[in-house]
C-alpha positions in Angstrom: -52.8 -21.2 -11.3 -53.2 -25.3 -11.6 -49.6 -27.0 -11.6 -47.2 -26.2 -14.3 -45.3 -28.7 -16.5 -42.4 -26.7 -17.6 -41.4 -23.1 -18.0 -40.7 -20.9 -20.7 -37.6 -20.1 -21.6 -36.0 -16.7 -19.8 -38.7 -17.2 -16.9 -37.7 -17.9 -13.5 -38.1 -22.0 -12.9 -37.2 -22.3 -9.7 -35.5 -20.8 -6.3 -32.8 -22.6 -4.3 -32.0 -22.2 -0.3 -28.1 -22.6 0.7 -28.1 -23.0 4.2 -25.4 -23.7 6.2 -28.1 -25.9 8.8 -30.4 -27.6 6.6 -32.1 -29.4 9.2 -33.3 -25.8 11.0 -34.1 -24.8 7.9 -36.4 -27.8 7.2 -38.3 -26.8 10.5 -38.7 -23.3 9.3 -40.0 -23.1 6.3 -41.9 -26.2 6.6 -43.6 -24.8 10.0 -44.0 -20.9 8.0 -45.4 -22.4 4.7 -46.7 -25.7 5.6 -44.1 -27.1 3.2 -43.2 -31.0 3.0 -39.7 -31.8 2.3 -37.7 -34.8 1.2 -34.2 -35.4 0.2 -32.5 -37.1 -3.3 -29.4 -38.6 -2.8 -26.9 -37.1 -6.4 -24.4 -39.3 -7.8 -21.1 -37.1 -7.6 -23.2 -34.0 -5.7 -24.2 -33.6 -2.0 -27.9 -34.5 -0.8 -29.8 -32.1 -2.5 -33.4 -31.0 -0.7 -36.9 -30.6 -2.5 -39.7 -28.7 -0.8 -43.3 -29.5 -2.1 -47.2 -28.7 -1.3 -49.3 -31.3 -0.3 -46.7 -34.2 0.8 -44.4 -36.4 -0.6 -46.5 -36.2 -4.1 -47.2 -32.9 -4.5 -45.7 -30.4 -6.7 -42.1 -29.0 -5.9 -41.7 -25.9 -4.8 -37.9 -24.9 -4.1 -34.9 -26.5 -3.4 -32.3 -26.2 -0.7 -28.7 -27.1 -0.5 -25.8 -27.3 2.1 -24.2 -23.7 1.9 -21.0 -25.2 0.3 -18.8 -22.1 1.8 -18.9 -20.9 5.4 -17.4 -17.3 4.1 -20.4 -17.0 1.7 -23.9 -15.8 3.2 -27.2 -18.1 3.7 -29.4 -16.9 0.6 -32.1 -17.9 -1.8 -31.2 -18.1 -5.7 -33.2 -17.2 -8.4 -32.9 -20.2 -11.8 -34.0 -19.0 -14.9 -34.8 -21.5 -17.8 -32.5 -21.6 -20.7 -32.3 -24.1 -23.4 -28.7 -24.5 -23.9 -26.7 -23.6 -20.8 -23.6 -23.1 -22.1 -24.9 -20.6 -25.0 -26.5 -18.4 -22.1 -23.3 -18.3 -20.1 -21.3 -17.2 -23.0 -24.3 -14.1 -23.3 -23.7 -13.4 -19.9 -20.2 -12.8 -20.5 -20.6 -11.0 -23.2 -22.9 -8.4 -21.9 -20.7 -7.7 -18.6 -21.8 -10.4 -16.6 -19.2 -13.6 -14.6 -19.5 -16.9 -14.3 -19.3 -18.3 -11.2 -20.1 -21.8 -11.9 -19.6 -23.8 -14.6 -21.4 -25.3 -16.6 -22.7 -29.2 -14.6 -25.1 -31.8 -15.4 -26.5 -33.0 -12.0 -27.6 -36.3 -13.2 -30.9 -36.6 -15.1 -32.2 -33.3 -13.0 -31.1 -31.4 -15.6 -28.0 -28.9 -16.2 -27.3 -25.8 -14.6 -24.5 -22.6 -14.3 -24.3 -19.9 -12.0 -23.2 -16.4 -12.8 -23.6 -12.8 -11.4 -24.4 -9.6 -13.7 -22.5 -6.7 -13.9 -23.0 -5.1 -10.5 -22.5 -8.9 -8.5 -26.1 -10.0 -8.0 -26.1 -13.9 -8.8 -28.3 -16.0 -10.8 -28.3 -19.4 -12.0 -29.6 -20.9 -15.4 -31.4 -24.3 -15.7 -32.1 -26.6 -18.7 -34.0 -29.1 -17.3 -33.8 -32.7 -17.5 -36.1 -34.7 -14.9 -36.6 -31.7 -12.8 -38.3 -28.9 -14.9 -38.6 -26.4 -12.2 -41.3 -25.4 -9.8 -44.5 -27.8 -10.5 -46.8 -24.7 -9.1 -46.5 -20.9 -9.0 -49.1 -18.8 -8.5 -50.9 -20.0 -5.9 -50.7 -19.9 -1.7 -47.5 -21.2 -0.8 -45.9 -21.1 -3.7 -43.2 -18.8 -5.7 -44.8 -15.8 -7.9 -42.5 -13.3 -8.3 -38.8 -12.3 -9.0 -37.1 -9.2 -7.5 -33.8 -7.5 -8.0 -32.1 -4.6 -6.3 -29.8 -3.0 -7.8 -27.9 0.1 -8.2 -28.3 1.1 -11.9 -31.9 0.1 -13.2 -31.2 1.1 -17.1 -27.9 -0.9 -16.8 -29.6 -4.5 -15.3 -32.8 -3.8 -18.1 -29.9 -3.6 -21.0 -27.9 -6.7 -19.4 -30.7 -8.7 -18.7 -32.5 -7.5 -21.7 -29.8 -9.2 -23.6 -29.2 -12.3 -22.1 -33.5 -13.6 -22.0 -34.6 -10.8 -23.7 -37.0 -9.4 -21.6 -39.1 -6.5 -21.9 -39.6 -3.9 -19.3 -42.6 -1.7 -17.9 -42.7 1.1 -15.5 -44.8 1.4 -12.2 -44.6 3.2 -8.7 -45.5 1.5 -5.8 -44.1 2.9 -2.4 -41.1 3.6 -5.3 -40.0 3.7 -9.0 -40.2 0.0 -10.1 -39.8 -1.7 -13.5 -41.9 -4.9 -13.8 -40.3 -7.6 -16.2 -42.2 -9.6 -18.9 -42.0 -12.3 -21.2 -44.8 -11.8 -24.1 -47.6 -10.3 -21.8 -47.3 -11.5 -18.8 -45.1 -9.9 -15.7 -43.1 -12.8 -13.8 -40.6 -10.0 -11.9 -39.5 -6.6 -10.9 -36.0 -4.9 -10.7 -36.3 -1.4 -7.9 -33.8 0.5 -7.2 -31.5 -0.2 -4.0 -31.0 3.3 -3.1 -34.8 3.4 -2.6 -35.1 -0.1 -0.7 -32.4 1.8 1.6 -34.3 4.9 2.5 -37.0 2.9 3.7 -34.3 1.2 5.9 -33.6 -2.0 4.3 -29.4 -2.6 3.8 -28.4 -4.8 1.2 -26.1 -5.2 -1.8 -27.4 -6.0 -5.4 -29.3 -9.2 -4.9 -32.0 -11.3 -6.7 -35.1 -12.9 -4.1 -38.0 -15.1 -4.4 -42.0 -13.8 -3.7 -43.6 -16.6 -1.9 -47.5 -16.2 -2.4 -48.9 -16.4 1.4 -52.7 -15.8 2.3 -52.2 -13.4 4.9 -49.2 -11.1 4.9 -49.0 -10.1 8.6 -49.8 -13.6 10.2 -47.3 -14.8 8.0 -44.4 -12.1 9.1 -45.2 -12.7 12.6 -44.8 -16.5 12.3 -41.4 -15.7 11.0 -40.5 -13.9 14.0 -41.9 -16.8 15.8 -39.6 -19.3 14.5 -36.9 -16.8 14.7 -36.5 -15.0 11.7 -37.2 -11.1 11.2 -38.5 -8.8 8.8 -36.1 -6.5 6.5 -38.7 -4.4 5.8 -42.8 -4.8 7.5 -45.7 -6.1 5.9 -46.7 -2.5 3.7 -49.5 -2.3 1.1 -48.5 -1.4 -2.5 -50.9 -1.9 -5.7 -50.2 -5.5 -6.1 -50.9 -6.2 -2.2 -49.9 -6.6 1.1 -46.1 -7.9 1.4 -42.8 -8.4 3.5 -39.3 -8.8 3.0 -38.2 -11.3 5.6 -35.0 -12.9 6.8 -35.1 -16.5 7.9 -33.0 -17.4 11.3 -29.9 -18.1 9.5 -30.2 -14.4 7.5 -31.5 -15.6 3.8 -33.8 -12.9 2.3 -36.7 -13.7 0.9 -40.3 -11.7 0.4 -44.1 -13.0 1.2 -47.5 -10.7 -0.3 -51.0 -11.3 -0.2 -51.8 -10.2 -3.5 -54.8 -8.0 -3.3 -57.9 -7.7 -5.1 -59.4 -10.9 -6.4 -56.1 -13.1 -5.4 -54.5 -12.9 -8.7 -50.6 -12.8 -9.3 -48.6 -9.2 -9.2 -48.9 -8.1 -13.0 -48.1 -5.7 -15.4 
């Protein structure tokens, strides 16, 4: 897919790293995706980190931050695009959800909460200001899919359903899964985290990025490489090959070679 220029609302926009060492984090996901990063300086906010393809003028990719508190765990969030912030938090609320963060402009970057749903998995909204979100998805390197785990599938499709109104379909890969869409288009997919943990993966509910990579296993190993792991091994499923890794500090994240012609995972 060629660069975007801004995302619809309800669609994930962006993913964010807090790490609690930036700078080892810099060498690992630059050396595992070939990323470029450089760093804006915020007026009233810590240094804030933007990843990017293709150098200091390509398109961002992700974001990463200073883990603010040592008690919290290293992890990647998921941003979805809102148009008015505050309206989306007050959903959230409403449907069983927390906020965790209010409400903040950062700058002209644009204006973002963070809240968990019912069962504790956290998410953040963006309205965008300067910063509209990832400038490519879709493509090598880049983010192109949305996953949450969670313990009661109906209960996240009815919350989630009514805060960005999304619309649901059901698959089975290696387990039940219900892809979400926007209009026609699948951007994510909600499983089951019962399932996740009979194939050995431990986790509580929890939201992670799919980084696009062009080869699944040379990409896991690299990982291990640089010191991360894999949560669960590269494994084929209809969409493609993919992993769900842990960088060395313990973030989760997944990679997958999508199969067939090298199109996104879909509906």
């Amino acid at each position: 897919m060629p660069e975007v220029n801004g995302h619809a609302p309800g669609r994930p926009s962006w993913a964010e790293l807090a790490s609690p060492a930036p700078k080892a984090s810099k060498d690992f996901y630059c050396s595992l995706f070939g990323w470029y990063v450089y760093t804006l300086t915020v007026p009233d906010y810590d240094d804030y980190d933007i990843f990017t393809l293709g150098g200091i003028q390509g398109p961002e990719v992700a974001g990463m931050q200073r883990l603010a508190d040592d008690a919290q765990p290293p992890s990647w969030s998921l941003y979805f695009r809102t148009d008015d912030v505050q309206a989306t938090v007050e959903t959230v609320k409403e449907a069983g959800g927390q906020e965790l963060v209010a409400p903040l402009r950062l700058a002209d970057l644009g204006e973002m909460a963070l809240c968990s749903d019912p069962e504790g998995a956290d998410f953040a909204l963006w309205s965008p200001g300067t910063l509209q979100g990832a400038g490519v998805v879709d493509e090598a390197g880049a983010m192109c899919w949305a996953e949450l785990a969670c313990r009661d599938v109906d209960k996240a499709r009815r919350f989630y359903g009514t805060v960005f109104g999304w619309q649901t379909t059901e698959r089975r890969y290696y387990v039940p899964y219900t892809n979400l869409k926007l209009g026609e288009w699948s951007f994510g997919g909600m499983v089951d985290i019962e399932d996740l943990r009979r194939n050995g993966y431990e986790a509580d509910p929890h939201w992670i990025p799919y980084f696009w990579v062009e080869d699944c296993d040379a990409t896991a190993a690299r990982a291990a490489e640089l010191g991360g792991r894999a949560l669960l091994p590269p494994t084929d499923i209809e969409p493609g090959r993919y992993s769900v890794l842990a960088d060395p500090a313990g973030a989760r994240l997944a990679v997958i070679t999508p199969a067939g012609t090298g199109a996104a995972p879909e509906a």
